[in-house]
C-alpha positions in Angstrom: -63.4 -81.2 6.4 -64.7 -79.4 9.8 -62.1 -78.7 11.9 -59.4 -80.0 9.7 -57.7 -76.6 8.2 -55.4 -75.7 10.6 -53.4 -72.9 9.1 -49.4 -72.2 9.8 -47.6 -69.0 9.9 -43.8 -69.3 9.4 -42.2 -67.1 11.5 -38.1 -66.4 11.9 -35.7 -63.7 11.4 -34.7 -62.2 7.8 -32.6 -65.1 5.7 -34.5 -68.1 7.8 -35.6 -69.4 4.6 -39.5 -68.7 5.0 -39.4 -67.5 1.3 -37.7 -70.4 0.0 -40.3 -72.6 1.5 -43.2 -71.1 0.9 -42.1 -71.4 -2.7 -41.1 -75.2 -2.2 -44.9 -75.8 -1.2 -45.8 -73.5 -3.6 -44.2 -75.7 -6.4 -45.5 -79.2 -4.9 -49.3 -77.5 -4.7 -51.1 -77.7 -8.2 -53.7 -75.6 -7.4 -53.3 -71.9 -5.4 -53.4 -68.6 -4.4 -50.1 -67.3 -3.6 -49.0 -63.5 -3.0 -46.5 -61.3 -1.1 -49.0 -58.2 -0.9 -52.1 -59.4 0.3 -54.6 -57.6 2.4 -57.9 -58.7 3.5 -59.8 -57.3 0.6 -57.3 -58.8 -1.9 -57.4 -62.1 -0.7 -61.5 -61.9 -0.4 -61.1 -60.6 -4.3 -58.7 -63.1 -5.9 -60.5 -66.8 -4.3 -64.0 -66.2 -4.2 -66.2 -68.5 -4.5 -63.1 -71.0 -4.4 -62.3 -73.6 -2.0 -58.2 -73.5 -2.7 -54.4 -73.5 -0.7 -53.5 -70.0 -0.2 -49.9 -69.2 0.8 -49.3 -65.7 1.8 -45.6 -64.3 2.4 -45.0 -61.2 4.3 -48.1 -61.2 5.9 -47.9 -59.5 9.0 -44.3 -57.6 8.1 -46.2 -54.3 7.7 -46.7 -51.3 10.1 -50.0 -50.9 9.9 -51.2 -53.4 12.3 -54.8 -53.4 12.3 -54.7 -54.6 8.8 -52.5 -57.5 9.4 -55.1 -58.0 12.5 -57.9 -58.1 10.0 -55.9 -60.8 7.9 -55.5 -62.9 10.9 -59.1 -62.9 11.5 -60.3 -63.7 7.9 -57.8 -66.6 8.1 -59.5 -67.7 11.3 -63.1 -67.8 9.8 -61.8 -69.3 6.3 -60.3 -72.1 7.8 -62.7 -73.5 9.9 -66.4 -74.5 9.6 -68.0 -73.1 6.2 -65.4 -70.7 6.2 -65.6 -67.1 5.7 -69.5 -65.4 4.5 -70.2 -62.5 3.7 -71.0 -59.3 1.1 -68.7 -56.4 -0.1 -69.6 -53.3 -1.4 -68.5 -52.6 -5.4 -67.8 -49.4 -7.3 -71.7 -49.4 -8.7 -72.7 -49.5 -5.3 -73.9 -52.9 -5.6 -73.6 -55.5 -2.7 -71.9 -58.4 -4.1 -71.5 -62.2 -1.8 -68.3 -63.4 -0.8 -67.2 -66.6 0.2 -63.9 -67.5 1.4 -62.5 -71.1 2.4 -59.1 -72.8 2.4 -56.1 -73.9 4.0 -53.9 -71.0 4.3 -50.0 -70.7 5.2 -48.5 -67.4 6.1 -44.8 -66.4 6.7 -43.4 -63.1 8.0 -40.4 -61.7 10.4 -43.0 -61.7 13.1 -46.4 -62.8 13.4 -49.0 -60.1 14.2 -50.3 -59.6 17.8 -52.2 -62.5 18.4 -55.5 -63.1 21.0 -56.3 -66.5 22.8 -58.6 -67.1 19.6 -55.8 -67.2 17.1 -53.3 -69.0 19.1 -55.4 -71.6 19.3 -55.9 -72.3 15.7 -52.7 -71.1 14.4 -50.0 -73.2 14.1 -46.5 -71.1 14.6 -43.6 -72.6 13.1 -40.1 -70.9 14.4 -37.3 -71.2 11.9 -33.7 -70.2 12.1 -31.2 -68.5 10.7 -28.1 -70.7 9.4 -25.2 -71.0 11.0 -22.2 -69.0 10.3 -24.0 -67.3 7.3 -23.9 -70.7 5.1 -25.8 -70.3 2.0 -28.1 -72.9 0.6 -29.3 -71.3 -1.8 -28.5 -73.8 -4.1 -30.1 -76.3 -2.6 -33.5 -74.7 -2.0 -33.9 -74.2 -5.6 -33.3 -77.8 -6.4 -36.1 -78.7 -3.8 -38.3 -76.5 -4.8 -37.7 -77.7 -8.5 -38.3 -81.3 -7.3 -41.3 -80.3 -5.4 -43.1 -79.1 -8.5 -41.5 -82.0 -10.4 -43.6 -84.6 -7.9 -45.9 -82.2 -6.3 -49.0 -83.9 -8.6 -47.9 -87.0 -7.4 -48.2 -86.0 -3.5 -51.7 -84.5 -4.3 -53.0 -87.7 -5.8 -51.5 -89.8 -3.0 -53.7 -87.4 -0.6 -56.6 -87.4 -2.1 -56.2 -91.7 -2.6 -55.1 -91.5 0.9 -58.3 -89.3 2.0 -60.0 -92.3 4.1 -56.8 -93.4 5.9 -56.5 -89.3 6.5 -59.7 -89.5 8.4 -59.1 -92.6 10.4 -55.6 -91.3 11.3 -56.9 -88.0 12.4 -59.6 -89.3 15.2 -56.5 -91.7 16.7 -54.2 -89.1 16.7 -56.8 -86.5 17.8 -57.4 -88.2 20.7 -53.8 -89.4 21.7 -53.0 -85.3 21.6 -55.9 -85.2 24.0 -54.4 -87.8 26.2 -51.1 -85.2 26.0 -53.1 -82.7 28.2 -53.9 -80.4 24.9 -56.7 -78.6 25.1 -59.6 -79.7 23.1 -60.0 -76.4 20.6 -56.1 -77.7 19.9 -56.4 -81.1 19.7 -58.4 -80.9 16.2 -55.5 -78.5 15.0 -52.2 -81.1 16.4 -54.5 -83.8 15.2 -55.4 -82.4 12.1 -51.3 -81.8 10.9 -50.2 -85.4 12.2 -52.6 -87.0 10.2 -51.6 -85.5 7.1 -48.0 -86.2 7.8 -49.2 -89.7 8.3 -51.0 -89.9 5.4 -48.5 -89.5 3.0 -45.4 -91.0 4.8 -47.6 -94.5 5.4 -49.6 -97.0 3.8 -51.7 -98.1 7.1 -53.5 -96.4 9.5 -52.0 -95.7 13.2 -52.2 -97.6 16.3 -52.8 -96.2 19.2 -49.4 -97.0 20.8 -48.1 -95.6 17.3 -49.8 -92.3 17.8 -48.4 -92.1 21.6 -44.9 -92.2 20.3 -46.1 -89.7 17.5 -47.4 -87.0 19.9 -44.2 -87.5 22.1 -41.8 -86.5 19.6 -44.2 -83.0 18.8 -44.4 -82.1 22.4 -42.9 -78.9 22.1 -45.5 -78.2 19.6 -48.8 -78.8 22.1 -50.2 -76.3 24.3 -50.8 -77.8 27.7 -54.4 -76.4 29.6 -51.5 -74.1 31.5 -50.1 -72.6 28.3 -53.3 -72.1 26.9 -54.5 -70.3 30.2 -51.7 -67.8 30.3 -52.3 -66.8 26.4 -56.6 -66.5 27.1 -57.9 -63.0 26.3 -58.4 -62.5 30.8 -55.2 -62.7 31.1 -53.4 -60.5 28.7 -55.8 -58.4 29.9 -54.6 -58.6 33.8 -50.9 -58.4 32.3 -51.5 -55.5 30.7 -53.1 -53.7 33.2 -50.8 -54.4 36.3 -48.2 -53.7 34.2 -48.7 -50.2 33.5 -46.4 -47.6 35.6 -47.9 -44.4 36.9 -47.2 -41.3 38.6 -47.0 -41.5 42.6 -48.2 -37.9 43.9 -45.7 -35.1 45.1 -43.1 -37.4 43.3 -41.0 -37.8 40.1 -41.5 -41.5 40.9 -43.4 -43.8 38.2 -45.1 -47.2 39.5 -46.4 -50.4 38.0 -50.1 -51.1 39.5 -48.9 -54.5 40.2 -46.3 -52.9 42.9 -48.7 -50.2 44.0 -51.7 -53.0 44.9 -48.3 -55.3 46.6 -47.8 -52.6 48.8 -51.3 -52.2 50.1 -51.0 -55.8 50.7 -48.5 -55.5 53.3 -49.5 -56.3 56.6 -49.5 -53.8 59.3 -47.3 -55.7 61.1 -44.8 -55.9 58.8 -44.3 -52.2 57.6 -40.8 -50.7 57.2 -40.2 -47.7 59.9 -39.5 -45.5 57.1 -41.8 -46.5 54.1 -44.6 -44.0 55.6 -42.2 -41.1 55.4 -41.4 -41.2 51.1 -44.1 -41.1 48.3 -44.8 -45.0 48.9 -46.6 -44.7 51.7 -50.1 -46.8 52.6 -51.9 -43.5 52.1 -50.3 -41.8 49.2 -50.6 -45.6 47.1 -54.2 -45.7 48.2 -54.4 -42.2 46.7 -53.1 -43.3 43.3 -54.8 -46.3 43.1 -58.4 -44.5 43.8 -57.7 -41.9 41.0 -57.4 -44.9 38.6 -60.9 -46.6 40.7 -59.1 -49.3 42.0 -59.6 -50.0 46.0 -57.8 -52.9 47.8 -59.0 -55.0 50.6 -56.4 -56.7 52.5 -58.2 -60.3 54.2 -57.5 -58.9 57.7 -58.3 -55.5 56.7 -59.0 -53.4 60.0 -62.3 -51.8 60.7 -62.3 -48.1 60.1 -62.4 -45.3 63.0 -66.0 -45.3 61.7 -66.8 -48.7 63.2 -68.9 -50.1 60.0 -67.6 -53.3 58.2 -65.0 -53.1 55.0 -66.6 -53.5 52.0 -66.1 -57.0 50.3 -67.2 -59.2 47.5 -66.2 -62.5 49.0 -62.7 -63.5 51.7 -59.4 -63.2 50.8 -57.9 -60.0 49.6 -59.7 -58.5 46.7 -59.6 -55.6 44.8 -63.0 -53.0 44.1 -62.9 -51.9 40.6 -65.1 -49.1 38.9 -65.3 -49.4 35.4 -66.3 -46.0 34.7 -62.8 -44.5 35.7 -61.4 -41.9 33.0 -58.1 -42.6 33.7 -58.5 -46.7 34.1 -60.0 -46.6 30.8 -57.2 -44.4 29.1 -54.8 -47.6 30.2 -56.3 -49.5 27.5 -56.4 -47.4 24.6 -55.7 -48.7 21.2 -55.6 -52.3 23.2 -58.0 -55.1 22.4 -59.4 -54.3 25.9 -59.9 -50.6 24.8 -63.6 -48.8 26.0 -65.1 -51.4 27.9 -63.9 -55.0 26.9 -61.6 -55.0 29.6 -65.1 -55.1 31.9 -66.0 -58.5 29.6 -62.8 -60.0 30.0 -62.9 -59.4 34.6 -66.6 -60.5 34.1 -65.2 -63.8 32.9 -62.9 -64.4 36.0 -63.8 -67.1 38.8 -63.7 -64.7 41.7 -65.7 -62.0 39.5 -68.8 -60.2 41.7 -70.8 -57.9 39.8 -71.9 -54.6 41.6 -73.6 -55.0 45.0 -76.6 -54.2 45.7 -78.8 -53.2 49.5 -81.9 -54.8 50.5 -83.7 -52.0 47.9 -82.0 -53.2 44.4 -80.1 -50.1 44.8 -76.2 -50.3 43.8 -73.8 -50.2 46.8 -71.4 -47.3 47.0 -67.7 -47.8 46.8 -65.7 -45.6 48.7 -62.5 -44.2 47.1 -60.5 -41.4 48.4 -63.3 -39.7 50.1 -65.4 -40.5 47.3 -68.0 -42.3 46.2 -68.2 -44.7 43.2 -71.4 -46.6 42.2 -71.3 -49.6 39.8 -67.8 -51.4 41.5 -67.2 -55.0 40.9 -64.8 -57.0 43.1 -62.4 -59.7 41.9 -59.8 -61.7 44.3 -56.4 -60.9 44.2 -54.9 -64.1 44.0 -56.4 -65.3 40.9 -54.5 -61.7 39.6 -51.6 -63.1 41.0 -50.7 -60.5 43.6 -51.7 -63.0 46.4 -51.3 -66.0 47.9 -54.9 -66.3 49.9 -55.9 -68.5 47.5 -55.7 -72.0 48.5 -59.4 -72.2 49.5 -60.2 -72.0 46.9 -62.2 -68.4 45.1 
């Protein structure tokens, strides 16, 4: 089923109930994997070869990130297409195949830190805490006790109902679309409804059915503008223009975002006393060049030297140099760390790659007196510092 395992994580605070449900669809699920110590390697151990549920608890609730990270992205290939190939080195130093592929449901305090990729095929489900410490602890054991008592039943009633599952899934695909959810999403929304659908009805959905359907799961869909603000570019940009430095001859720490503001400013529009303190035009200009970043206002005014400003396109921009020691030290033990940050700019609308003179020969970017080969130029508006934008980048 291509595109049809879209796999939840349960998320919530301590005493949600992510536990007690996990077990509740552990009961009503004849055949699985489930575990509360799993790690990429376990899980690659214990379903080889087998095409079966897998329900993970405490998934992500660990400190070592990076293995939680590698869980997320062996769920991500398992669930989708052929699922997850590959080989594994043994004890006897024989290369054995793997093959991983399943649904898969995960629960934990938190969910690990996810990129664009993973937010678009997981499904998070938030659960609370109850109210004024009730206990039901009572009642989840009778569920889950009725859940293994007709969990057979369920299964047969899917697999009866795997026709009307399919049928239900491209109408209710394509009324998600209709929502404004973005098309990586709409097989994952679709893919959910139509098994609720499945087993709560006999029929298969009209379209005016599946409208309603997707109206009352709204707060589930990512709209194009959610799904824009979680892409891999962006958390990028946040990162980086969220980072504070130190302003020279100062005790004074800065976010880049405020630093690249103030060398927006206008002219015009300077405070009498701004050039007098640590935050003046030159001293931020200073800063900014020891971490290679150069702004151009849209009106910036031509130098004493009489030659044109630099620029990759209108509108205020910023020059970049990649190369920068201390611009790359901002992303260490990030996603973005050694040079992915360069992928993730390249990727931007108002991206320009180095320049280059009549020759082929890379254009020097000047920086605080110095000279930096290899500078790209994005616009600042699409960074959000800017409001130039309305032409369009």
């Amino acid at each position: 089923m291509r595109g049809g395992r879209q796999p939840p994580h349960l998320t919530g605070p301590a005493g949600c109930g992510k536990s007690s449900l996990l077990r509740v669809l552990q009961n009503a699920i004849p055949l699985k994997f489930a575990t509360n110590d799993a790690s990429k390697a376990g899980i690659e151990q214990m379903v080889d070869g087998r095409a079966i549920p897998m329900l993970v608890d405490e998934a992500s609730d660990r400190v070592d990130q990076r293995a939680a990270r590698a869980l997320l992205d062996l769920v991500l290939s398992a669930t989708g297409g052929e699922g997850t190939k590959g080989a594994r080195g043994g004890s006897d130093g024989i290369a054995r195949k793997i093959a991983v592929a399943g649904s898969i449901i995960m629960a934990s305090i938190r969910p690990p830190d996810m990129e664009a990729q993973h937010l678009g095929r997981f499904t998070l489900v938030e659960m609370q805490a109850p109210k004024n410490g009730a206990d039901h602890t009572a009642e989840h054991r009778e569920f889950a006790e009725w859940a293994k008592e007709i969990g057979s039943k369920l299964w047969g009633r899917a697999l009866a109902g795997w026709q009307r599952y399919s049928a239900a899934r491209v109408i209710l695909r394509a009324a998600v679309g209709r929502s404004g959810c973005q098309p990586r999403e709409m097989d994952q929304m679709g893919s959910l409804l139509a098994g609720w659908w499945t087993l709560a009805n006999d029929t298969v959905p009209a379209e005016t059915e599946a409208d309603h359907i997707v109206r009352s799961v709204m707060g589930y869909i990512r709209t194009a503008e959610t799904a824009e603000a979680a892409s891999g570019s962006q958390q990028m940009i946040d990162h980086l223009l969220s980072q504070k430095v130190q302003m020279d001859r100062s005790t004074d720490r800065r976010s880049l975002s405020s630093l690249i503001e103030r060398m927006l400013v206008p002219v015009n529009e300077e405070k009498p006393d701004i050039e007098e303190n640590a935050f003046s035009r030159k001293n931020v200009a200073s800063v900014l060049a020891s971490y290679g970043i150069r702004v151009v206002r849209r009106n910036e005014p031509t130098p004493r030297s009489g030659q044109d400003v630099p620029r990759g396109s209108e509108g205020d921009g910023l020059w970049i140099w990649p190369r920068n020691a201390m611009l790359t030290a901002l992303f260490k033990d990030t996603p973005f760390a050694g040079q992915k940050f360069v992928y993730e700019f390249s990727r931007m609308e108002s991206y320009r790659p180095p320049p280059r003179n009549a020759r082929g020969h890379q254009i020097t970017i000047t920086m605080d007196g110095k000279k930096n080969k290899g500078c790209f130029w994005v616009r600042c508006c699409e960074l959000g510092l800017s409001d130039d934008g309305d032409d369009g980048l």
